[in-house]
Phi, psi and omega in degrees: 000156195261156188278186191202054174242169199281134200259184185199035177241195180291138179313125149110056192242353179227199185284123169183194194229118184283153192194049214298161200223113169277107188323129159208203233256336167299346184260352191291177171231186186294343169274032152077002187251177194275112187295121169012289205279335167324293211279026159276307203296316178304307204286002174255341157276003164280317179274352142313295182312322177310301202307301198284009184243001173269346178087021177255110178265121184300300204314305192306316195309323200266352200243332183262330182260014191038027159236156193224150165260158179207136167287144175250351189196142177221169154208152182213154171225153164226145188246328170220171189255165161238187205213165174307159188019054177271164169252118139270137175255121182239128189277119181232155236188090176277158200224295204195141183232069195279182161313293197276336191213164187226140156268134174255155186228037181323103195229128181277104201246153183222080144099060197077326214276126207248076184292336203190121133277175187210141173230088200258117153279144163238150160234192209232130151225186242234116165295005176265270169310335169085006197254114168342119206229151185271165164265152171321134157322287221297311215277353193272336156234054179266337190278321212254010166268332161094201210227150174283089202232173179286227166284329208265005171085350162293152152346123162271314162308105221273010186247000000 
């Protein structure tokens, strides 16, 4: 697999999945900046978005192999606030790619400005039981071919 770790230059400058998010007054707290814990919520729709640009549909996954991802682990560090109606860009990253689980590697960036990494495990379980699952062949090798993107690392896919 190629490599895929985290940079601390401009977005999309090493391999990776761009994914822009626009601040908006519901993600803010009463000092007009983005609360904390949002930026769990940006890096898990970027990493919605990775999957579906990996060709992987969450519904189909869950109604034909009866597996689903779910985080097992998050860490975030943050370096600047962001603000209303900022385009935050968030950068996605496989890091380890296992039988069960995937490491992410996430970082939210605004006009250069390097607001927040993130470090997600998600792992694949069985949606009845709630129990670690291997991930599906097809999806594991869809995750290890990446997503269909341009230069700049954006979505190539009009759906």
């Amino acid at each position: 697999m190629r490599g895929m770790n985290m940079s601390t230059s401009q977005p999309g400058t090493e391999i990776g999945f761009t994914w822009p998010i626009r601040v908006y007054y519901e993600d803010t707290d009463a000092g007009g900046i983005v609360f904390y814990a949002n930026y769990l919520k940006f890096f898990e729709r970027a990493r919605t978005e990775w999957l579906r640009a990996c060709g992987v549909d969450q519904n189909r996954l869950a109604d034909e192999a009866d597996a689903i991802f779910i985080v097992r682990s998050a860490a975030v560090d943050y370096r600047a606030p962001a603000r209303l109606d900022d385009i935050v860009k968030v950068v996605s990253r496989i890091e380890r790619l296992g039988r069960a689980s995937v490491d992410f590697a996430q970082e939210a960036w605004r006009d250069g400005t390097l607001l927040a990494t993130g470090s997600i495990r998600v792992g694949c379980v069985d949606r009845i039981a709630l129990r670690p699952a291997a991930i599906p062949p097809p999806v594991l090798a869809a995750l290890r071919r990446g997503p269909n993107v341009n230069d700049r690392g954006l979505s190539t896919d009009n759906d």
